[in-house]
MARDREN-333024 format. One record per residue: x, y, z of N, C-alpha, C, O in turn; residue in three letters. Coordinates in steps of 0.1 Angstrom, whole numbers, plus 5000, padded with zeros to 4 digits. Layout:
<recs>
<rec><n_X>X</n_X><n_Y>Y</n_Y><n_Z>Z</n_Z><ca_X>X</ca_X><ca_Y>Y</ca_Y><ca_Z>Z</ca_Z><c_X>X</c_X><c_Y>Y</c_Y><c_Z>Z</c_Z><o_X>X</o_X><o_Y>Y</o_Y><o_Z>Z</o_Z><r>ALA</r></rec>
...
</recs>
This chain:
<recs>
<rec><n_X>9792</n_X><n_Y>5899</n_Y><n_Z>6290</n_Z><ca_X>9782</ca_X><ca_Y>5905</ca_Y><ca_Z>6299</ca_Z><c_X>9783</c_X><c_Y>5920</c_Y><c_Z>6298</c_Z><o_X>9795</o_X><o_Y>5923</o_Y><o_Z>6296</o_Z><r>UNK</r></rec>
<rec><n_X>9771</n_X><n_Y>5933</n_Y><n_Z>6300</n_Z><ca_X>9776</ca_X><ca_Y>5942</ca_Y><ca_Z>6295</ca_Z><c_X>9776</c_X><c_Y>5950</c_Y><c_Z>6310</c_Z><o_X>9773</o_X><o_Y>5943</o_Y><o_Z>6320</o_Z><r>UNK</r></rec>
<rec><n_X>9778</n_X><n_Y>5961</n_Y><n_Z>6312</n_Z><ca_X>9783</ca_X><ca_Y>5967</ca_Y><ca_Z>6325</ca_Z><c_X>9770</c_X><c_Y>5968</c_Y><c_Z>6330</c_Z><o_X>9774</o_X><o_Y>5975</o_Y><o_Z>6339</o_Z><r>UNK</r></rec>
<rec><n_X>9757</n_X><n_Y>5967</n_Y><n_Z>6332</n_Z><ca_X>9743</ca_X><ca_Y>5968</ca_Y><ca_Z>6338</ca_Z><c_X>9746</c_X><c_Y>5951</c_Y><c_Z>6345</c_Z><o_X>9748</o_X><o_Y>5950</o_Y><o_Z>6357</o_Z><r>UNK</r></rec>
<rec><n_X>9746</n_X><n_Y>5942</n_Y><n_Z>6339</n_Z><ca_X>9748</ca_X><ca_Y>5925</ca_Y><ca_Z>6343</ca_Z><c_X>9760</c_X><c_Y>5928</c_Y><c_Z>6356</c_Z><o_X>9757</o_X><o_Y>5928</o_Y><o_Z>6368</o_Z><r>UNK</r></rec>
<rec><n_X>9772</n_X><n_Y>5930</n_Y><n_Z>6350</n_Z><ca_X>9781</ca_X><ca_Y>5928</ca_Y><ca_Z>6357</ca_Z><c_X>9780</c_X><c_Y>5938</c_Y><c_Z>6369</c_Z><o_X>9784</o_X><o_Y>5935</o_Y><o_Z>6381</o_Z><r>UNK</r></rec>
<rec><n_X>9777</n_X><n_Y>5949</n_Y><n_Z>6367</n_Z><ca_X>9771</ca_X><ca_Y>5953</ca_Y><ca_Z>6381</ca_Z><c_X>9760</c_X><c_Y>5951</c_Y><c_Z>6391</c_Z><o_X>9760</o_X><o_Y>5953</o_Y><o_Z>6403</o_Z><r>UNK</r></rec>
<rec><n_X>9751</n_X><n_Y>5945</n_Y><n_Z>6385</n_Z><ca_X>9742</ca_X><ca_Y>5939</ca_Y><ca_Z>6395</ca_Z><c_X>9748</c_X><c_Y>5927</c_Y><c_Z>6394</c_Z><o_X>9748</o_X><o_Y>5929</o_Y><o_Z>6406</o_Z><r>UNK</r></rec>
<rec><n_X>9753</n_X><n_Y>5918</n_Y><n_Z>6392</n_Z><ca_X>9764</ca_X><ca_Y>5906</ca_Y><ca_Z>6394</ca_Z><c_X>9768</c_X><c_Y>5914</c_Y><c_Z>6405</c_Z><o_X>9760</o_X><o_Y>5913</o_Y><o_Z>6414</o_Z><r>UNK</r></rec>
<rec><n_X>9779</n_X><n_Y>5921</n_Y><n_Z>6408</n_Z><ca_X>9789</ca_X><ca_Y>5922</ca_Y><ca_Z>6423</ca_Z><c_X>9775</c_X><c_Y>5932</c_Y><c_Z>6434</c_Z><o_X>9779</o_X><o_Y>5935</o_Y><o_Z>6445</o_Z><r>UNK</r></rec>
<rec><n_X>9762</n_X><n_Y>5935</n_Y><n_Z>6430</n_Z><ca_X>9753</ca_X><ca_Y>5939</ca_Y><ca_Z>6437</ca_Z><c_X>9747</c_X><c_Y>5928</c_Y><c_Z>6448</c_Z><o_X>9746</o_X><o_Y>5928</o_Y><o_Z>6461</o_Z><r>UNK</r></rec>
<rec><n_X>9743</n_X><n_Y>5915</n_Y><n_Z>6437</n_Z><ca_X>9737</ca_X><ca_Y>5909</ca_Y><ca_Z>6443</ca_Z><c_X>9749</c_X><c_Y>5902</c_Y><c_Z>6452</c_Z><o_X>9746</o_X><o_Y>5899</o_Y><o_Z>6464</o_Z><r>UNK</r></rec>
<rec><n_X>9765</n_X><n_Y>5899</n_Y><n_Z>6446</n_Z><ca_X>9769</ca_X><ca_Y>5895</ca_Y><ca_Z>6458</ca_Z><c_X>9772</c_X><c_Y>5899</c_Y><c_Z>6465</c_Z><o_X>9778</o_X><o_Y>5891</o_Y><o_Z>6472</o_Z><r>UNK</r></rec>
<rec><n_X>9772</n_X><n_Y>5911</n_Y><n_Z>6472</n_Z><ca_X>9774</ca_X><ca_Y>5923</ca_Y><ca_Z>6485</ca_Z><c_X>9759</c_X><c_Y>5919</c_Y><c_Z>6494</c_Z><o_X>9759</o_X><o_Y>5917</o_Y><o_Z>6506</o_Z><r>UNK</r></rec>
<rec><n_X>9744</n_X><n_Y>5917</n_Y><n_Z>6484</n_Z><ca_X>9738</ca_X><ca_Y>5916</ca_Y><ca_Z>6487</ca_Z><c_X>9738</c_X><c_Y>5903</c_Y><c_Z>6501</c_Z><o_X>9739</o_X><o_Y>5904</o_Y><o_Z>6514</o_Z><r>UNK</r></rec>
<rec><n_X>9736</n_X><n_Y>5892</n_Y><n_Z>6491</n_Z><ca_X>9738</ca_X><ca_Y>5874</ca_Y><ca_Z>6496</ca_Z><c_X>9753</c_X><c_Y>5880</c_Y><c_Z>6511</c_Z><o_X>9752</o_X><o_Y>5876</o_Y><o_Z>6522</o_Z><r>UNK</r></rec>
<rec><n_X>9762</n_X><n_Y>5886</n_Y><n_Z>6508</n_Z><ca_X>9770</ca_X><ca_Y>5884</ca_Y><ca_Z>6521</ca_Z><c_X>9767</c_X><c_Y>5890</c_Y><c_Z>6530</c_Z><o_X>9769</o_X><o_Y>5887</o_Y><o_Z>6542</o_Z><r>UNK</r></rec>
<rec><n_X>9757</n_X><n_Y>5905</n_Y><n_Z>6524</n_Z><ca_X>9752</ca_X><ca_Y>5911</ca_Y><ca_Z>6538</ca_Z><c_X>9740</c_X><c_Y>5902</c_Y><c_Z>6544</c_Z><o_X>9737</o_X><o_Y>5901</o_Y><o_Z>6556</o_Z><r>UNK</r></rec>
<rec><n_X>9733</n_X><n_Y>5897</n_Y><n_Z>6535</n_Z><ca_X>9720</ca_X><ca_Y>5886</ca_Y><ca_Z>6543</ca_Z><c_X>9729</c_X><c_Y>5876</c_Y><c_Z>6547</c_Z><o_X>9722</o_X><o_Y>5874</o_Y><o_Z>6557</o_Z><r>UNK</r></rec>
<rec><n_X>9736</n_X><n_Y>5869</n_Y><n_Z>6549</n_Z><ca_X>9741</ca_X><ca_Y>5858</ca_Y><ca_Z>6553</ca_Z><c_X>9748</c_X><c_Y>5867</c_Y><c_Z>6570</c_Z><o_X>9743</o_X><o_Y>5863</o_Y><o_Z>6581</o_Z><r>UNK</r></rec>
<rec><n_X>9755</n_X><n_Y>5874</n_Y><n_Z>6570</n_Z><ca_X>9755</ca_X><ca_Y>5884</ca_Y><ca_Z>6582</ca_Z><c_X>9744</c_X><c_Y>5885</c_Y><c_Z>6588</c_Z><o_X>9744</o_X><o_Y>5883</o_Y><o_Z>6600</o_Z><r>UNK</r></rec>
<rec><n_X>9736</n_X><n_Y>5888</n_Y><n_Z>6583</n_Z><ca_X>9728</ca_X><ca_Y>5896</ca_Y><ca_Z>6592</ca_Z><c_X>9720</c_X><c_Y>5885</c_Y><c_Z>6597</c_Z><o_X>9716</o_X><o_Y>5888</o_Y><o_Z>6608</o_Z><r>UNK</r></rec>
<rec><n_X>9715</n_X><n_Y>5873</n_Y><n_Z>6591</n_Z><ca_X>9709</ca_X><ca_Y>5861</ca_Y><ca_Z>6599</ca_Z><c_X>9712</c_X><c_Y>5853</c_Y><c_Z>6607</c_Z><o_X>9705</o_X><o_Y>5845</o_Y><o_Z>6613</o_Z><r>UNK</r></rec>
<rec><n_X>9729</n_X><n_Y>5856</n_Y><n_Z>6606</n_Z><ca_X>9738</ca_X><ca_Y>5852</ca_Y><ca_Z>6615</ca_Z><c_X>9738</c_X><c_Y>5856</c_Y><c_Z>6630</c_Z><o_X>9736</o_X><o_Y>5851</o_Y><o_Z>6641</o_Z><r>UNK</r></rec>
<rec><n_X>9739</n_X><n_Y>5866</n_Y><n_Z>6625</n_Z><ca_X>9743</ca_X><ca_Y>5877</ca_Y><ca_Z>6637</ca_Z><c_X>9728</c_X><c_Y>5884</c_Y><c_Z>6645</c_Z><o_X>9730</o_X><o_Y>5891</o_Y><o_Z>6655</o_Z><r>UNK</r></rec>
<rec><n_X>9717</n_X><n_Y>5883</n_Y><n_Z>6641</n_Z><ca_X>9705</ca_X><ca_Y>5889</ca_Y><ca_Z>6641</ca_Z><c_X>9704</c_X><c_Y>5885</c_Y><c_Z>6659</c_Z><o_X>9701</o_X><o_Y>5874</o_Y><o_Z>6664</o_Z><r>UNK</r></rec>
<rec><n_X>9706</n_X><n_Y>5896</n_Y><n_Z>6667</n_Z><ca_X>9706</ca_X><ca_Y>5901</ca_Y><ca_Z>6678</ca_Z><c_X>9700</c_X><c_Y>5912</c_Y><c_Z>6686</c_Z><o_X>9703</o_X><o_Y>5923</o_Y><o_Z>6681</o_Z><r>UNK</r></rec>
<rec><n_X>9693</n_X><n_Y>5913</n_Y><n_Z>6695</n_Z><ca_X>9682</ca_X><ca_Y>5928</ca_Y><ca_Z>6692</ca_Z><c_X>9695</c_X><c_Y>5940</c_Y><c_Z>6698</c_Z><o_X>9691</o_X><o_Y>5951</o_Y><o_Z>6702</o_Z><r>UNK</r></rec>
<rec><n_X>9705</n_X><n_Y>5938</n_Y><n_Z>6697</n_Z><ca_X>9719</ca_X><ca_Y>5950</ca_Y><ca_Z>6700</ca_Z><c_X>9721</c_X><c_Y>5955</c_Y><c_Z>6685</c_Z><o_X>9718</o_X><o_Y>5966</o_Y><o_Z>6680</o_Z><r>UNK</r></rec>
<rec><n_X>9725</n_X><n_Y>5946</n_Y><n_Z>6680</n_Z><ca_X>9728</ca_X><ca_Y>5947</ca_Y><ca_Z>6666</ca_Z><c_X>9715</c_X><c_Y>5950</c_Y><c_Z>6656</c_Z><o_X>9717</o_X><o_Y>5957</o_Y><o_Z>6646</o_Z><r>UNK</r></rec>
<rec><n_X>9708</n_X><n_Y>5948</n_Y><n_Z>6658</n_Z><ca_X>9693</ca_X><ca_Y>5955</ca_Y><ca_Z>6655</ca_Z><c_X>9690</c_X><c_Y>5969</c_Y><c_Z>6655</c_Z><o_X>9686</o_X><o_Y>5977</o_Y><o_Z>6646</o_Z><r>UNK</r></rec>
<rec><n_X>9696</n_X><n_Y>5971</n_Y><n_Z>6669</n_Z><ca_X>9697</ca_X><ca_Y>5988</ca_Y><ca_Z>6673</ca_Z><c_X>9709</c_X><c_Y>5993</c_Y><c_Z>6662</c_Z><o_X>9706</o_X><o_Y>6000</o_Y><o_Z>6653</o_Z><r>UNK</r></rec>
<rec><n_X>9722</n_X><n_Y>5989</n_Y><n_Z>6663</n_Z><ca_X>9729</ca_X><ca_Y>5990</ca_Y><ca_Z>6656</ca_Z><c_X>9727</c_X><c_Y>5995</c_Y><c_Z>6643</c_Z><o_X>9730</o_X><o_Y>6006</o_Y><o_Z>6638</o_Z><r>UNK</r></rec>
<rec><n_X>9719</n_X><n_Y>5981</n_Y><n_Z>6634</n_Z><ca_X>9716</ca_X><ca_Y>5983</ca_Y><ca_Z>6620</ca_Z><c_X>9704</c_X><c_Y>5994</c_Y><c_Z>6618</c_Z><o_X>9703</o_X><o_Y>6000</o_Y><o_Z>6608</o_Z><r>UNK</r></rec>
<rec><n_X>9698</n_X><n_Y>5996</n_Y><n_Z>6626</n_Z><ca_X>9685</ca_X><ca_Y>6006</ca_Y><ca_Z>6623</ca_Z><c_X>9694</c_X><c_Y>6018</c_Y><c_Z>6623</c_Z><o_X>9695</o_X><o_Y>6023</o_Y><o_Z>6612</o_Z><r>UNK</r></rec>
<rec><n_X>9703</n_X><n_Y>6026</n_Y><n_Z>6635</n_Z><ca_X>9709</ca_X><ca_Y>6036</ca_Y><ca_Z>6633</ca_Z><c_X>9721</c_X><c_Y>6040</c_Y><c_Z>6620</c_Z><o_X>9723</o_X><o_Y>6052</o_Y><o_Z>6617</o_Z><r>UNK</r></rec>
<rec><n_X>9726</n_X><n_Y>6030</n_Y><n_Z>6614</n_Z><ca_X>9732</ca_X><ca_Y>6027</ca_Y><ca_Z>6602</ca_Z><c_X>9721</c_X><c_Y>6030</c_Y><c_Z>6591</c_Z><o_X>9723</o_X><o_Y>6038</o_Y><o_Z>6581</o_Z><r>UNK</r></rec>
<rec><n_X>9713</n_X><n_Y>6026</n_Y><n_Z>6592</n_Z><ca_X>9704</ca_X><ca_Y>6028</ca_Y><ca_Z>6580</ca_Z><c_X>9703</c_X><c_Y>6043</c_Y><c_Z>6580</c_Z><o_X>9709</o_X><o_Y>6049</o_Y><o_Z>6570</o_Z><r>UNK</r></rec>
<rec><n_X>9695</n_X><n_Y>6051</n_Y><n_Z>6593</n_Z><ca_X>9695</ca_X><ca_Y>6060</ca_Y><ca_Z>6590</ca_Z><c_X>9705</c_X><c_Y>6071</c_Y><c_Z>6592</c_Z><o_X>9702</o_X><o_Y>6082</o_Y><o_Z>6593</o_Z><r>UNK</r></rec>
<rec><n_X>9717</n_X><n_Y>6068</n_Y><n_Z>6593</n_Z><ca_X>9730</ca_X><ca_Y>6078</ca_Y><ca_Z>6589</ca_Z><c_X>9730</c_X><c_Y>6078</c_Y><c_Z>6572</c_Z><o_X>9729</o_X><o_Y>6068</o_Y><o_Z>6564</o_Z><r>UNK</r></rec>
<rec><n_X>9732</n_X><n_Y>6093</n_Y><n_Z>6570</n_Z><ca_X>9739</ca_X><ca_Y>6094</ca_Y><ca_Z>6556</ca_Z><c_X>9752</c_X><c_Y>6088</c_Y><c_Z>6553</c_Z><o_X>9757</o_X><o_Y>6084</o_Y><o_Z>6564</o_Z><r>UNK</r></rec>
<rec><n_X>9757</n_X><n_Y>6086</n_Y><n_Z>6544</n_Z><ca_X>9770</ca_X><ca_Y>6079</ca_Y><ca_Z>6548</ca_Z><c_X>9784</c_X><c_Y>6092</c_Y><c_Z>6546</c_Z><o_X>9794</o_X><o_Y>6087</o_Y><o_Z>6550</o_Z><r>UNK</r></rec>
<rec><n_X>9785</n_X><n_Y>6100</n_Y><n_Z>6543</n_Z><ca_X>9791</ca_X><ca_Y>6114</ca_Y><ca_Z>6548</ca_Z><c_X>9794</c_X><c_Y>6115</c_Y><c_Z>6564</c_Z><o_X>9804</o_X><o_Y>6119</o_Y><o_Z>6570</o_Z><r>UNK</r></rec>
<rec><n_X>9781</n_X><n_Y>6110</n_Y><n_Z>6569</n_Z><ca_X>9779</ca_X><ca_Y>6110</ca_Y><ca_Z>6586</ca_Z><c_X>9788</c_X><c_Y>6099</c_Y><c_Z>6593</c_Z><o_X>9793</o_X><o_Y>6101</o_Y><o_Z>6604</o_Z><r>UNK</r></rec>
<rec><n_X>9791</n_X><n_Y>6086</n_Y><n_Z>6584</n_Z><ca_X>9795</ca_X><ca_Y>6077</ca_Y><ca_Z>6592</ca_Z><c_X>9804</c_X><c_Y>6077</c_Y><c_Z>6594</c_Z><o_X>9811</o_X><o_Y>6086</o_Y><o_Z>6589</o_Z><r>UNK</r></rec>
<rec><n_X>9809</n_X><n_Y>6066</n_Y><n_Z>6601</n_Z><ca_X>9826</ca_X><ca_Y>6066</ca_Y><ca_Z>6608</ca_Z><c_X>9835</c_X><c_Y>6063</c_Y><c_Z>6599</c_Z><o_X>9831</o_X><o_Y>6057</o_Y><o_Z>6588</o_Z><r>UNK</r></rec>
<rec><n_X>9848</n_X><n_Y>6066</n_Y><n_Z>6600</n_Z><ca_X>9855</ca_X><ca_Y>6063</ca_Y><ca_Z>6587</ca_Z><c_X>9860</c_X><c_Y>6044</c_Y><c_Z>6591</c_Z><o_X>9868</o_X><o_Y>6038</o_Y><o_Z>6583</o_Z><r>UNK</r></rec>
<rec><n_X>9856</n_X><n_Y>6040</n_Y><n_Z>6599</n_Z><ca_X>9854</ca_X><ca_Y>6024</ca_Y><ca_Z>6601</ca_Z><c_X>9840</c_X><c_Y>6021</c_Y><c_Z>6590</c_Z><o_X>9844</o_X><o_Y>6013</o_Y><o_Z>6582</o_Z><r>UNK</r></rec>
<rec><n_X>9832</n_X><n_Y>6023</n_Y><n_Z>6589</n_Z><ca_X>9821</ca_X><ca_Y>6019</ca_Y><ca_Z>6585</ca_Z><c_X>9818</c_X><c_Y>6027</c_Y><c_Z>6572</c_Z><o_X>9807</o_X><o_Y>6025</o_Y><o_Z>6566</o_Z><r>UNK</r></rec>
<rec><n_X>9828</n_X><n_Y>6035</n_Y><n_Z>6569</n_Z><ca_X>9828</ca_X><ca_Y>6046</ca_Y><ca_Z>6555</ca_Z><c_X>9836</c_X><c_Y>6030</c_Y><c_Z>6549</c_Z><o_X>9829</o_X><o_Y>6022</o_Y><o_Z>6542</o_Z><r>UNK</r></rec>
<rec><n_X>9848</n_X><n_Y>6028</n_Y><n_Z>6553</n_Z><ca_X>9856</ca_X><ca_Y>6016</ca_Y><ca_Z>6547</ca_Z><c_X>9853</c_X><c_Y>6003</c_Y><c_Z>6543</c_Z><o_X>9859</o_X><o_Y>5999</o_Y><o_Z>6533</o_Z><r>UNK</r></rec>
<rec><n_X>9841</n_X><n_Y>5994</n_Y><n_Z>6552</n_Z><ca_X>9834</ca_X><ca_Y>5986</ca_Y><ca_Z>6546</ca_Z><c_X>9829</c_X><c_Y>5990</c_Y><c_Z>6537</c_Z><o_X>9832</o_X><o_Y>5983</o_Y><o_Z>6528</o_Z><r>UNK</r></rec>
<rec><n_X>9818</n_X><n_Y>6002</n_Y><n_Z>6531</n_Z><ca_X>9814</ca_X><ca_Y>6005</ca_Y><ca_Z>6519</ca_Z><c_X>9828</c_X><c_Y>6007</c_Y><c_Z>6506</c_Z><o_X>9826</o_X><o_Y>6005</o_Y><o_Z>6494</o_Z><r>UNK</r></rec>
<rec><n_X>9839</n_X><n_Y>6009</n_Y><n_Z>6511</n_Z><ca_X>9851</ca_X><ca_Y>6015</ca_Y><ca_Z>6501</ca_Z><c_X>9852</c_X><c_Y>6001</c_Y><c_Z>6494</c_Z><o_X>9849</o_X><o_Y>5997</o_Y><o_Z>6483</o_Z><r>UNK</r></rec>
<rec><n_X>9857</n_X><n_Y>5994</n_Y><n_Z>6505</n_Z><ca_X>9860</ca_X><ca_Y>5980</ca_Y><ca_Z>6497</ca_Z><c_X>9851</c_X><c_Y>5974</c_Y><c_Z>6484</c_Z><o_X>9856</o_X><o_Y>5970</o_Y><o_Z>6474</o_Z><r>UNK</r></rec>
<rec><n_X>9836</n_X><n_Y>5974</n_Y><n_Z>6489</n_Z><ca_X>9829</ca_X><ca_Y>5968</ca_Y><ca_Z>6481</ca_Z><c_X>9831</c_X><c_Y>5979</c_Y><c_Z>6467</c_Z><o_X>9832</o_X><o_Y>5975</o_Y><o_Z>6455</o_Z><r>UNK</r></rec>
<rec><n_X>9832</n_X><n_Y>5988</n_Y><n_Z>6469</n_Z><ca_X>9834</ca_X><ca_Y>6003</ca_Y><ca_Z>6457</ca_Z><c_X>9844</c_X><c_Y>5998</c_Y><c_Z>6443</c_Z><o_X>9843</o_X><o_Y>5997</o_Y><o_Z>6431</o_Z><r>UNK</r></rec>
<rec><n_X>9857</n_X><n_Y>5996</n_Y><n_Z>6457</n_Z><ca_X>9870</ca_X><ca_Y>5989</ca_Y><ca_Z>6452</ca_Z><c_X>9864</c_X><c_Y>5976</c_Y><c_Z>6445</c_Z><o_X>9862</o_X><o_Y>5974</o_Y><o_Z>6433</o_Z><r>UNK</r></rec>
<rec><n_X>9862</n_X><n_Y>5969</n_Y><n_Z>6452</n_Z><ca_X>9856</ca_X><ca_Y>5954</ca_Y><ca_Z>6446</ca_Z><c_X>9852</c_X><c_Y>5953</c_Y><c_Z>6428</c_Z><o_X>9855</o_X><o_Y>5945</o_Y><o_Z>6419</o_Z><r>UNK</r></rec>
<rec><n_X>9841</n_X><n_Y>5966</n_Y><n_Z>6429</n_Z><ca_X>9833</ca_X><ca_Y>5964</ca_Y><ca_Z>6418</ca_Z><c_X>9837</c_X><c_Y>5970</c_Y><c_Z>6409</c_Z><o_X>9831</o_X><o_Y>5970</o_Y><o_Z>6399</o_Z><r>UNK</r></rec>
<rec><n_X>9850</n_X><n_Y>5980</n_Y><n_Z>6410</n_Z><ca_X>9861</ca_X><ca_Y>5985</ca_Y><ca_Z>6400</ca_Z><c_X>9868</c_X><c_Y>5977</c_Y><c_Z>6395</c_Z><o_X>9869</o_X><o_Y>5976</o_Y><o_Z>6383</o_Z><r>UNK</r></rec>
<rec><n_X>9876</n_X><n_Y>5965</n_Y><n_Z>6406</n_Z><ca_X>9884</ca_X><ca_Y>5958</ca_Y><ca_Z>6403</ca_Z><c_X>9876</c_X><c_Y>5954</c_Y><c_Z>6391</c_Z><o_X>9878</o_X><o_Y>5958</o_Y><o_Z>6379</o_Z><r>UNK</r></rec>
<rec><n_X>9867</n_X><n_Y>5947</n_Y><n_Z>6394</n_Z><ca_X>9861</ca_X><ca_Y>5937</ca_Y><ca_Z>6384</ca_Z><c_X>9857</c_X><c_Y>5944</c_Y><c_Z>6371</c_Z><o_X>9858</o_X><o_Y>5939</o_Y><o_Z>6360</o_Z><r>UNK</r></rec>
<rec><n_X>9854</n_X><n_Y>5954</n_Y><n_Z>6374</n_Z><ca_X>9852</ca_X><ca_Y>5960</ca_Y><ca_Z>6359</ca_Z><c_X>9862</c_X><c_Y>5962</c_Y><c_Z>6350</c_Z><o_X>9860</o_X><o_Y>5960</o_Y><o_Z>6338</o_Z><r>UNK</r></rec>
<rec><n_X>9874</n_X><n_Y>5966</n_Y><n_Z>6353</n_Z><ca_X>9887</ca_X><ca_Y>5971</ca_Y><ca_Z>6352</ca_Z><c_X>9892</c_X><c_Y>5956</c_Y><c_Z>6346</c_Z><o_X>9899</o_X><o_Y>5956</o_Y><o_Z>6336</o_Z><r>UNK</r></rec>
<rec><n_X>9889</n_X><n_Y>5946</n_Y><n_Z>6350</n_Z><ca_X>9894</ca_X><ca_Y>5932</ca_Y><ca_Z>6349</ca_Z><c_X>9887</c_X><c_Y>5922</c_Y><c_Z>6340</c_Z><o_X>9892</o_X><o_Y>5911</o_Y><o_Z>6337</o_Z><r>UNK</r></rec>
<rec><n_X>9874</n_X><n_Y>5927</n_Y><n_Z>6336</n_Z><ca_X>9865</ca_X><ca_Y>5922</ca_Y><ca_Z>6336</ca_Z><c_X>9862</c_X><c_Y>5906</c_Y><c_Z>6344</c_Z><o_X>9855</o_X><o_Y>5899</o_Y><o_Z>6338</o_Z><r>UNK</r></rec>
<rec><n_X>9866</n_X><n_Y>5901</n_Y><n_Z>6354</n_Z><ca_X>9865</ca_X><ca_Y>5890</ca_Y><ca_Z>6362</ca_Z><c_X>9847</c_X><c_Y>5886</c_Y><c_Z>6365</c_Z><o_X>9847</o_X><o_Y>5875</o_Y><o_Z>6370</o_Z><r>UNK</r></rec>
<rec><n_X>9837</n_X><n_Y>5890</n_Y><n_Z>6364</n_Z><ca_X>9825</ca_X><ca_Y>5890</ca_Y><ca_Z>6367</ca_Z><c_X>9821</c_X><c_Y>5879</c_Y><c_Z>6365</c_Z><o_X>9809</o_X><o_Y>5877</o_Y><o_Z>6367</o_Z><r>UNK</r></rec>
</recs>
């Protein structure tokens, strides 16, 4: 698979876990929540919510690095 596949590979699964979240959890608090997330840069955000982005970063290194895809 060549690095365009295997990156949208660990894309769409970031994707599928954040929709599974959010249909889960779809609350009009968390609503407010996700709208102001959207519109933060992510420079702006908390270093809690800088870190959920890190991981997935990490994630799609590992795999590359590994090729595991």
């Amino acid at each position: 698979m060549d690095i365009i596949e295997r990156l949208a590979c660990e894309e769409h699964s970031q994707w599928c876990q954040w929709a599974r979240h959010m249909l889960d959890n779809m609350t009009p608090e968390n609503i407010v929540l996700w709208r102001r997330q959207i519109d933060t840069p992510y420079l702006q955000l908390s270093e809690e919510d800088k870190e959920k982005d890190r991981v997935w970063a990490r994630r799609t290194i590992s795999h590359m690095i590994d090729g595991s895809f």
